[in-house]
C-alpha positions as CSV (number, residue, x, y, z in Angstrom):
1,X,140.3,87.8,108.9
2,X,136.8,87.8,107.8
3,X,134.6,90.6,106.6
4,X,132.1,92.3,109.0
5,X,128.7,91.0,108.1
6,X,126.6,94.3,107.3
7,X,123.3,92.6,108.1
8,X,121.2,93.3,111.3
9,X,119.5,90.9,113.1
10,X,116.3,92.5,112.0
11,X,117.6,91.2,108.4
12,X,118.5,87.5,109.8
13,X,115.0,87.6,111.4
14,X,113.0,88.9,108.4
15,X,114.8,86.3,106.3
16,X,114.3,83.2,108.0
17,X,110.3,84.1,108.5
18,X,110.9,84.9,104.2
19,X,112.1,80.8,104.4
20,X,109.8,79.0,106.2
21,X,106.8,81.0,104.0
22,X,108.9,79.5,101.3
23,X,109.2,76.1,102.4
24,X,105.4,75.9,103.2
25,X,104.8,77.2,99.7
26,X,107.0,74.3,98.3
27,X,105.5,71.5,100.1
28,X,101.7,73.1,98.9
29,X,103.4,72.9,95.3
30,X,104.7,69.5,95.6
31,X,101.7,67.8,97.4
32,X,99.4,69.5,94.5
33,X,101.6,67.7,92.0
34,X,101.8,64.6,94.0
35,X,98.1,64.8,94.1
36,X,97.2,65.5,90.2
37,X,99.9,62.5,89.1
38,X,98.8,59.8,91.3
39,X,96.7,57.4,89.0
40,X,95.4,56.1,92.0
41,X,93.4,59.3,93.2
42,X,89.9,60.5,92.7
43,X,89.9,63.6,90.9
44,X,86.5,64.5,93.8
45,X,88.9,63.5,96.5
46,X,90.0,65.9,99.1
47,X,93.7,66.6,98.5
48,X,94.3,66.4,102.0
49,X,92.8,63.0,102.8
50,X,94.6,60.3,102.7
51,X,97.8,59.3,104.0
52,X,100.2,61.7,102.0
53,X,97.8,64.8,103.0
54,X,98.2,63.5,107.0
55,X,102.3,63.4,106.0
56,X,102.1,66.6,104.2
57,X,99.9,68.4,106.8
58,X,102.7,67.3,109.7
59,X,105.8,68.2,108.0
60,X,104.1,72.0,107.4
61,X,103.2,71.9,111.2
62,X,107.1,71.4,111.9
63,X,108.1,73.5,109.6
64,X,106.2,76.4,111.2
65,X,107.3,75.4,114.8
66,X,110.8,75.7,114.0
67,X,110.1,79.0,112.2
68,X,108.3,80.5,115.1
69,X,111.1,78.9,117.6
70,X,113.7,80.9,114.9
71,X,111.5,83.7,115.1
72,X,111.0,84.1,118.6
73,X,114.6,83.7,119.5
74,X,115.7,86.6,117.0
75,X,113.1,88.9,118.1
76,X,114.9,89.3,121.6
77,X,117.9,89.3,120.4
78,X,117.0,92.2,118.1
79,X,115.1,93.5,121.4
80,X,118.4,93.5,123.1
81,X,121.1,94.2,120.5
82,X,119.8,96.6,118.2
83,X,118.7,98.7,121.5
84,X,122.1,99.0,122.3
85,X,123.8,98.9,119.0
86,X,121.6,100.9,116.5
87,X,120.5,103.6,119.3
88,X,121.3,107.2,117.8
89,X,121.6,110.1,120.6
90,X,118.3,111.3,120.6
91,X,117.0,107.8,121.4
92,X,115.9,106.6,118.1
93,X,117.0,103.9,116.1
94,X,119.9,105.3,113.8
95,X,119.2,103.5,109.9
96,X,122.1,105.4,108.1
97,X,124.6,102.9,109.3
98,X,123.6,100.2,107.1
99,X,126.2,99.7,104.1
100,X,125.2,99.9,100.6
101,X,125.5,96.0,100.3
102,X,122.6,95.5,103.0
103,X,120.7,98.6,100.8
104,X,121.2,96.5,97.6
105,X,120.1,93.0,98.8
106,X,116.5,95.0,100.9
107,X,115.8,97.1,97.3
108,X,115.7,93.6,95.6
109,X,114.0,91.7,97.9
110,X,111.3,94.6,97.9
111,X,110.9,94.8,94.1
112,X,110.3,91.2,93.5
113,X,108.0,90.3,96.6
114,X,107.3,93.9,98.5
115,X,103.7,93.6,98.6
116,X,104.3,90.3,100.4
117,X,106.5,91.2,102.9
118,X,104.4,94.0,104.3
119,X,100.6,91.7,104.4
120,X,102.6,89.1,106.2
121,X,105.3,92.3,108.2
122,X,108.2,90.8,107.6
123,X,110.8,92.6,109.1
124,X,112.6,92.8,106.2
125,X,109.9,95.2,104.2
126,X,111.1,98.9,103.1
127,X,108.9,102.2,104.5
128,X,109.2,104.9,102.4
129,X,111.9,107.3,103.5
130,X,111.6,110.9,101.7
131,X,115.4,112.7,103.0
132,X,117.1,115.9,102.2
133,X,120.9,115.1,101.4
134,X,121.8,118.4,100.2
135,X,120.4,121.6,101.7
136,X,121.0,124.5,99.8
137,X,120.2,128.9,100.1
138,X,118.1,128.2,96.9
139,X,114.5,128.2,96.7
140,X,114.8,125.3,94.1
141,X,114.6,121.7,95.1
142,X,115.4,118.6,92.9
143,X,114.0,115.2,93.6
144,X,115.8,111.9,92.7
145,X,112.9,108.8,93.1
146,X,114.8,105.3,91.7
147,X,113.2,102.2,90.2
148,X,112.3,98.9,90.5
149,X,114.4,96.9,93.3
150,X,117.0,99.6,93.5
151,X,117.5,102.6,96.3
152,X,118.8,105.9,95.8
153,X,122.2,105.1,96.6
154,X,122.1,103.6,93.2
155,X,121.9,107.1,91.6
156,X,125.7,107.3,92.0
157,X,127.1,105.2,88.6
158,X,130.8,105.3,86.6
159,X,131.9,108.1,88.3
160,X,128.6,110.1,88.0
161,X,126.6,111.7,90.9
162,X,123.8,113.4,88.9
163,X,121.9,114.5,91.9
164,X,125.0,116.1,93.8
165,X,126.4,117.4,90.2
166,X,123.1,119.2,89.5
167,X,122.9,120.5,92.9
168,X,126.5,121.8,92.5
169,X,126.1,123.4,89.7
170,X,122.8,124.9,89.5
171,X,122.7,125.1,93.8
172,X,119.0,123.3,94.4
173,X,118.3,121.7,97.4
174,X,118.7,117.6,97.0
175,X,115.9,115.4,98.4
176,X,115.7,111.6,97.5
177,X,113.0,108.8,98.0
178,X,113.5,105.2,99.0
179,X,110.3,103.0,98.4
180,X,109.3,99.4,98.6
181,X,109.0,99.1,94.7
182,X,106.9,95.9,95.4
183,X,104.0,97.3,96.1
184,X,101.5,98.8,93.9
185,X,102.4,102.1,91.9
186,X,99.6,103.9,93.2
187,X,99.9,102.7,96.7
188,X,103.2,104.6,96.6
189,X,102.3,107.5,94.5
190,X,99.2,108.5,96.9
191,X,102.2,107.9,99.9
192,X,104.5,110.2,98.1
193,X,102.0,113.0,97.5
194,X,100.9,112.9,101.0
195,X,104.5,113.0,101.8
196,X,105.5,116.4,99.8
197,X,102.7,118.2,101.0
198,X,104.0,118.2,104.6
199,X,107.3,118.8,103.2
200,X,105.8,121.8,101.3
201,X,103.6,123.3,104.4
202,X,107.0,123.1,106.6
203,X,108.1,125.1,103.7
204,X,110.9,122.7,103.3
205,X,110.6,122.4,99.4
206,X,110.7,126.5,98.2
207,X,108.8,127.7,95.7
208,X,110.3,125.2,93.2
209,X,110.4,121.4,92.3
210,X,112.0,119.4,89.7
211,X,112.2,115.3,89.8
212,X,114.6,113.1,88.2
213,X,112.9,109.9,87.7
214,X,114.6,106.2,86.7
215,X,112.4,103.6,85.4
216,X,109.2,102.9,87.7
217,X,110.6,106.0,89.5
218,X,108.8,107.6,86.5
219,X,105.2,106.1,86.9
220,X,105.4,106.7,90.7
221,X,105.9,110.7,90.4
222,X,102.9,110.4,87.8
223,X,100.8,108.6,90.4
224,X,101.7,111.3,93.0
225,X,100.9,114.1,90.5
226,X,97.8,112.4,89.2
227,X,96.5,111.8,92.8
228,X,98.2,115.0,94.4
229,X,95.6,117.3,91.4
230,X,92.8,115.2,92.5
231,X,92.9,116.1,96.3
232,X,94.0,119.6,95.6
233,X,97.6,119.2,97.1
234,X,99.7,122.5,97.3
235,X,102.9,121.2,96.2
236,X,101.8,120.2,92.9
237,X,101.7,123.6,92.2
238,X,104.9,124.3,92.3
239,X,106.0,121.4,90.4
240,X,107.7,122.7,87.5
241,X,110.0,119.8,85.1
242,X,110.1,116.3,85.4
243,X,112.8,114.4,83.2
244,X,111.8,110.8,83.1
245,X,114.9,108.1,82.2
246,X,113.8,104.8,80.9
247,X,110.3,105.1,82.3
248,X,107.9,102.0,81.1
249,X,105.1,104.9,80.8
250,X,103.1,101.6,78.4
251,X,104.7,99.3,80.0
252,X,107.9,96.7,79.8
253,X,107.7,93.1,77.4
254,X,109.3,91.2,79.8
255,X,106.4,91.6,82.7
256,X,104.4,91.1,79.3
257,X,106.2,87.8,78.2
258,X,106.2,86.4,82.6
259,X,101.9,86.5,82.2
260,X,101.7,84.9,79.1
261,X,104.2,82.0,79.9
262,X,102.0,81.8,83.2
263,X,99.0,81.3,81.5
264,X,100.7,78.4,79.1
265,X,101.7,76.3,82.4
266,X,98.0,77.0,83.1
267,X,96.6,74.7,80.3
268,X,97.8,71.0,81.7
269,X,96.6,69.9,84.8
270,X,100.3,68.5,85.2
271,X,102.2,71.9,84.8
272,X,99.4,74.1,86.1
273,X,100.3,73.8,89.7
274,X,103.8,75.1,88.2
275,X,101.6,78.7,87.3
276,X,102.0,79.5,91.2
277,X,105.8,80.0,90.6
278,X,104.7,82.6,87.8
279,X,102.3,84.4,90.6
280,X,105.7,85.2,92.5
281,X,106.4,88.5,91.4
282,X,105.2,91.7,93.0
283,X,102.5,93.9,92.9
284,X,105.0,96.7,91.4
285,X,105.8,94.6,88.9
286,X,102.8,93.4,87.2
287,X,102.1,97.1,87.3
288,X,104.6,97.4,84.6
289,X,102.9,95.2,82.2
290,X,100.9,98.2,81.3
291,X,102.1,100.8,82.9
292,X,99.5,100.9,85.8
293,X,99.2,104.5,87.6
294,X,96.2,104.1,89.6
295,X,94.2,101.9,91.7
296,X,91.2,101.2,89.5
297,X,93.9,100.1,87.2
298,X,94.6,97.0,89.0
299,X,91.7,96.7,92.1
300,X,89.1,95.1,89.9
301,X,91.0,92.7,88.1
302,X,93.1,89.5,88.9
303,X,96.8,91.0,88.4
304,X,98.0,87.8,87.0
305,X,95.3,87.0,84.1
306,X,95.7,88.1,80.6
307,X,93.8,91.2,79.8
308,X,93.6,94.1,77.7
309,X,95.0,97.2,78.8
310,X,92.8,98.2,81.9
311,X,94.1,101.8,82.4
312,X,92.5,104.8,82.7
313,X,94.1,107.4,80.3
314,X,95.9,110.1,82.4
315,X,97.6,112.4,80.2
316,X,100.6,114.7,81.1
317,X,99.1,117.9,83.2
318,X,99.7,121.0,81.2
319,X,101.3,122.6,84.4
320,X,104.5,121.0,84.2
321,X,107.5,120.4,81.5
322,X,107.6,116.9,81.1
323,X,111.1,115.5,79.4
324,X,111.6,112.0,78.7
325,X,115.4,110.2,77.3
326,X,115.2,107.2,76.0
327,X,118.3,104.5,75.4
328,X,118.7,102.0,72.8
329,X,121.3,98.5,73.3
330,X,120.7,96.9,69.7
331,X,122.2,98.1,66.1
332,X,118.9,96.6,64.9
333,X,116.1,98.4,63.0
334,X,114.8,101.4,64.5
335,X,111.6,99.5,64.7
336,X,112.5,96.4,66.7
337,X,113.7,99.1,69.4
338,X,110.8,101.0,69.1
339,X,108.4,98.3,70.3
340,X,110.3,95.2,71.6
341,X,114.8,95.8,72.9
342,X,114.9,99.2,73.6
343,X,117.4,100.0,76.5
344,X,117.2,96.1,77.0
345,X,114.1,96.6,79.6
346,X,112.0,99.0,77.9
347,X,111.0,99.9,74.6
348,X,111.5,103.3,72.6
349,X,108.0,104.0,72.1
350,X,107.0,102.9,76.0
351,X,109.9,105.5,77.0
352,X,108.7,108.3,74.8
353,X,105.2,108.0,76.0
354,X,104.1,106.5,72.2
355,X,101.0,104.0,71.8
356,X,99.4,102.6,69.6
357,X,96.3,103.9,71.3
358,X,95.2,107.7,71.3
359,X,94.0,107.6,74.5
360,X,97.1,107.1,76.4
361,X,99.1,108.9,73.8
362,X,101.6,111.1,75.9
363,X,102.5,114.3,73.9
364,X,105.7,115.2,74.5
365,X,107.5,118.5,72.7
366,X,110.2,117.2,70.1
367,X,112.8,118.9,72.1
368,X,112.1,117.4,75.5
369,X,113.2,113.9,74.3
370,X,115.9,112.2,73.6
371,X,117.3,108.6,72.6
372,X,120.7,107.5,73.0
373,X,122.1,104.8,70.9
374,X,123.8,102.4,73.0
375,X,123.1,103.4,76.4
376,X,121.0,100.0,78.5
377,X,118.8,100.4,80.7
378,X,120.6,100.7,83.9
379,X,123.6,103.3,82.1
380,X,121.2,105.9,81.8
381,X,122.1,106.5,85.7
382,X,126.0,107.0,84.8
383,X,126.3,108.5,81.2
384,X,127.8,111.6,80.3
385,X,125.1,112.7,77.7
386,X,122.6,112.1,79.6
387,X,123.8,113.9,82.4
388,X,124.1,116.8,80.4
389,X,120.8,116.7,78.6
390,X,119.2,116.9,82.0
391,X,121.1,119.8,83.2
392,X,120.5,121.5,79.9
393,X,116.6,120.9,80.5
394,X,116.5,122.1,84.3
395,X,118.5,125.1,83.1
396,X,116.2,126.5,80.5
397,X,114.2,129.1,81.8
């Protein structure tokens, strides 16, 4: 007997729209390649002149025909189905039945091309969903916010539920935040801050807030905080610790190593028209070459050219404990982790707020860090130690 396919036809739809952008993108590759190769072509010539342009201009009108004909044929079946399938009792569409698979594949998707799916509104591109999975008598509320093309599902890891073990034990509210992780850092930190303040004026929050962070999770509760103190938000106030795991506060070396491989295919006019397969990445992540928290640290410049750090220094507010842990996957010397392997994805010194700058030097206490030896990247979500260095944190006084 097969398995019950967990995907809607909302997915099937936003997918096959995802393909036919694809295709069309391909045949623009190939014909610029076709077009740079061919001895026998004027470099002044308009690349679609010619015979090959008229072939190459048909074949994308067919292949958007048969998109829109997919398209238009899913859209009522979606119109009819999911009406009658997904339909919760008050009327409204119920999104807690999809499975974790379908969760997984739609958190990927989203981190790598996010920002795309929502100029072109694909079907298939995450809103940001702030719930309460936990409610509590306490007046303390914890915050889980995931990372790049995961969902907060994902906080539950070899046997560890940190959000549902903290709340256990120290009896604060739960809330957790799914995000599009595509799209830009500070498009989703000015979101999230405009989403806690109607959380805190329906007094929803308490007097209270801690955040567990993972990863970009990190730099998107700084955005929030940075933006939230700038428009005078109420719920920064009562913001007290964030604990930050893995968070790329200068950045990650492999977003750093994608843009300068770009710009190599960039010097031959043969593999340059290669570069646009380097320019499919999202907005969220060519955030994390530097660590981008705001938007005048991307709006005026081209995301994809080499640059020097753009950022504008924001340093940790003084109104908040700020903790930070750390994780190391290499035996090697203390200073190839430091600046380059790290927890596999990012660095010592980028996860303990260290530059080599003094500007965006993040001062954190001695005893509100901590680095693990052999814990990776993605095991600082299920490890023992680190579970109970952040419950040691939020229970200090």
């Amino acid at each position: 007997m097969s398995k019950k396919s967990s995907y809607n036809v909302s997915d099937i739809r936003g997918a096959s729209k995802l393909t036919v952008q694809a295709i069309v993108s391909i045949i623009d590759l190939v014909e610029t390649v076709h077009s740079t190769v061919s001895l026998t072509k004027s470099k002044t010539e308009d690349r679609k002149g010619g015979l090959s342009g008229f072939i190459y201009w048909i074949i994308r009108g067919i292949t958007h025909l048969v998109g829109g004909g997919v398209d238009r044929t899913l859209a009522v079946l979606e119109k009819n189905l999911i009406t009658e399938l997904y339909l919760s009792k008050t009327g409204k569409p119920d999104h807690n039945i999809d499975d974790t698979n379908r969760q997984i594949m739609l958190s990927i998707v989203n981190g790598v091309l996010g920002d795309y799916l929502v100029e072109k509104e694909n079907p298939l591109a995450i809103s940001m969903v702030l719930n309460q999975t936990i409610k509590t008598n306490s007046d303390s509320s914890l915050l889980l916010i995931h990372g790049l093309c995961m969902n907060s599902q994902q906080w539950k890891k070899n046997g560890f539920d940190y959000g549902k073990q903290i709340s256990t034990t120290l009896g604060f509210n739960l809330f957790s935040l799914d995000y599009n992780s595509g799209k830009h850092i500070s498009e989703n930190g000015q979101e999230l801050s405009e989403k806690l303040e109607e959380l805190y004026l329906k007094k929803e929050l308490g007097s209270e807030l801690h955040v567990l962070a993972h990863s970009m999770g990190g730099l998107v509760i700084r955005s929030a905080v940075y933006y939230g103190e700038n428009s005078g938000k109420s719920w920064v106030k009562i913001l007290k610790k964030v604990v930050f795991l893995g968070t790329p506060h200068h950045g990650a070396p492999l977003e750093v190593g994608g843009n300068w491989f770009e710009s190599l295919l960039e010097i031959s006019d043969y593999s340059k028209p290669f570069a646009r397969l380097g320019k499919i990445r999202s907005s969220g992540i060519t955030d994390l070459r530097y660590g981008n928290l705001t938007d005048e640290d991307w709006k005026f410049n081209d995301r994809f050219n080499r640059s020097h750090d753009p950022r504008l220094p924001i340093p940790l507010s003084e109104n908040i404990q700020w903790y930070a842990i750390a994780g190391t996957v290499s035996a090697e010397s203390e200073l190839l982790n430091a600046s380059f392997v790290g927890d596999g994805l990012v660095p010592v010194n980028s996860a303990l707020g260290v530059s080599r700058f003094e500007r965006h030097q993040l001062e954190f206490p001695e005893t509100h860090t901590l680095v693990l030896k052999g814990v990776a990247h993605l095991a600082l979500l299920g490890n023992e130690k680190v579970y109970g260095q952040v419950l040691s944190w939020l229970k200090e006084a």
